[in-house]
C-alpha positions as CSV (number, residue, x, y, z in Angstrom):
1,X,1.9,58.6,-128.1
2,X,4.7,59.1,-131.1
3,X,5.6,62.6,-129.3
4,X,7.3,60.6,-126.4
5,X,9.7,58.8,-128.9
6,X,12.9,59.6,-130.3
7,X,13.1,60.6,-134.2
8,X,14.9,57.5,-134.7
9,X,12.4,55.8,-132.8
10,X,9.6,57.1,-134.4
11,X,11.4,56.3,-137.9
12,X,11.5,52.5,-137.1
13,X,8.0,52.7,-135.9
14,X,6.9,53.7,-139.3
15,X,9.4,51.8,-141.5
16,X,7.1,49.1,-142.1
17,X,3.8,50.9,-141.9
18,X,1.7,51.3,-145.2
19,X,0.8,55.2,-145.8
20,X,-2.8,54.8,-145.0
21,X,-1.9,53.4,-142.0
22,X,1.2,56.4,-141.1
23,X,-1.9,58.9,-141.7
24,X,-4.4,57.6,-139.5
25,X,-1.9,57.2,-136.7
26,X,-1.5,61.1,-137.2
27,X,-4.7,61.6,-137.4
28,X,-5.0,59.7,-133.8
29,X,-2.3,62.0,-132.1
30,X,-3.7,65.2,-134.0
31,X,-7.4,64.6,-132.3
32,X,-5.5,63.9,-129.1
33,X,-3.7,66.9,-129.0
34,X,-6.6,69.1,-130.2
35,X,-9.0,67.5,-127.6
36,X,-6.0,68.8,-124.9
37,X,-6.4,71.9,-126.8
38,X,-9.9,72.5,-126.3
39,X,-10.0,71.2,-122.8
40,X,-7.6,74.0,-122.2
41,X,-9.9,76.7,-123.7
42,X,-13.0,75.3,-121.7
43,X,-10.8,75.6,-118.3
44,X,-9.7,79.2,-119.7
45,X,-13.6,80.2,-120.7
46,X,-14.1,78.7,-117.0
47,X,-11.4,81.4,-114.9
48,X,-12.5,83.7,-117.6
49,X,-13.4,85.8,-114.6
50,X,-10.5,85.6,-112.8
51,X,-8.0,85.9,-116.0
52,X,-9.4,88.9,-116.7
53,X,-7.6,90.8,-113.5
54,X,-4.6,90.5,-115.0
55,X,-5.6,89.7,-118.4
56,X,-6.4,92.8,-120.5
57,X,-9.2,91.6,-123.3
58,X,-9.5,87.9,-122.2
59,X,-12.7,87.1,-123.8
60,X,-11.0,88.1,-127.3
61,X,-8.1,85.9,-126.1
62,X,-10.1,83.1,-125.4
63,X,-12.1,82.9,-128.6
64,X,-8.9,83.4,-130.4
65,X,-7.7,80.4,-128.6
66,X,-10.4,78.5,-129.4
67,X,-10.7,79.4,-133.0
68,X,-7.1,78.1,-133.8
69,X,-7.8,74.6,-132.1
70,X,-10.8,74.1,-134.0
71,X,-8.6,75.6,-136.9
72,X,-6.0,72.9,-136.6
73,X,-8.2,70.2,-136.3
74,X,-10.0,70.9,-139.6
75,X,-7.0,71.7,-141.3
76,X,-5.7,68.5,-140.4
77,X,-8.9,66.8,-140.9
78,X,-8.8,68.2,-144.9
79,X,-5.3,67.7,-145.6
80,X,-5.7,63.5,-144.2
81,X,-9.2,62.8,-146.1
82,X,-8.8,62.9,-149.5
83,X,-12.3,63.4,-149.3
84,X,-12.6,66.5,-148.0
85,X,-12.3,70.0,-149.1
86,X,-10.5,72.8,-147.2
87,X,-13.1,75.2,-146.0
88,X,-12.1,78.9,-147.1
89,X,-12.1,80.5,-143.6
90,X,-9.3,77.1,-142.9
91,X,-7.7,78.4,-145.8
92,X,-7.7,82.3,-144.8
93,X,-6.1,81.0,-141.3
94,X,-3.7,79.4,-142.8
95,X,-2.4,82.1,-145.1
96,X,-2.5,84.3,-142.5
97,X,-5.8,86.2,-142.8
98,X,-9.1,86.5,-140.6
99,X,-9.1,84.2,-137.3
């Protein structure tokens, strides 16, 4: 994974890389991290019962959670494929608005 390298390192990994190639090796570790992401909102939904003694509105929590992961991964998704269009509700996280 790139995270595990130095910013040097990771400089001289990329030096002779063509573009395309930089962006789908970002794309790689984006899904990877998202994936964790997710599997960490599917254990959460899973305790959701037990979070909630000591976690005032967990459901909200939780989908909030959820919502940004899946957020990030479209957002990255858009801004790697040329071919793809920002959704507005991508666009409204972004800036800030509705989650």
């Amino acid at each position: 994974m790139i995270a595990h390298y130095t910013e040097s390192e990771q400089s001289g990994l990329f030096q002779n890389l063509a573009s395309d190639q930089i962006i789908a090796i970002f794309r790689s570790e984006a899904l990877l991290f998202t994936d964790e992401l997710l599997a960490i909102a599917k254990l959460l939904r899973e305790n959701e019962d037990e979070l909630s003694i000591f976690l005032p509105e967990t459901t909200k929590w939780i989908t909030y959670f959820e919502n940004n992961a899946e957020h990030i991964w479209i957002t990255i998704d858009c801004l790697t494929s040329p071919d793809l269009e920002l959704p507005e509700i991508s666009s409204a996280w972004i800036e800030g608005g509705n989650n």
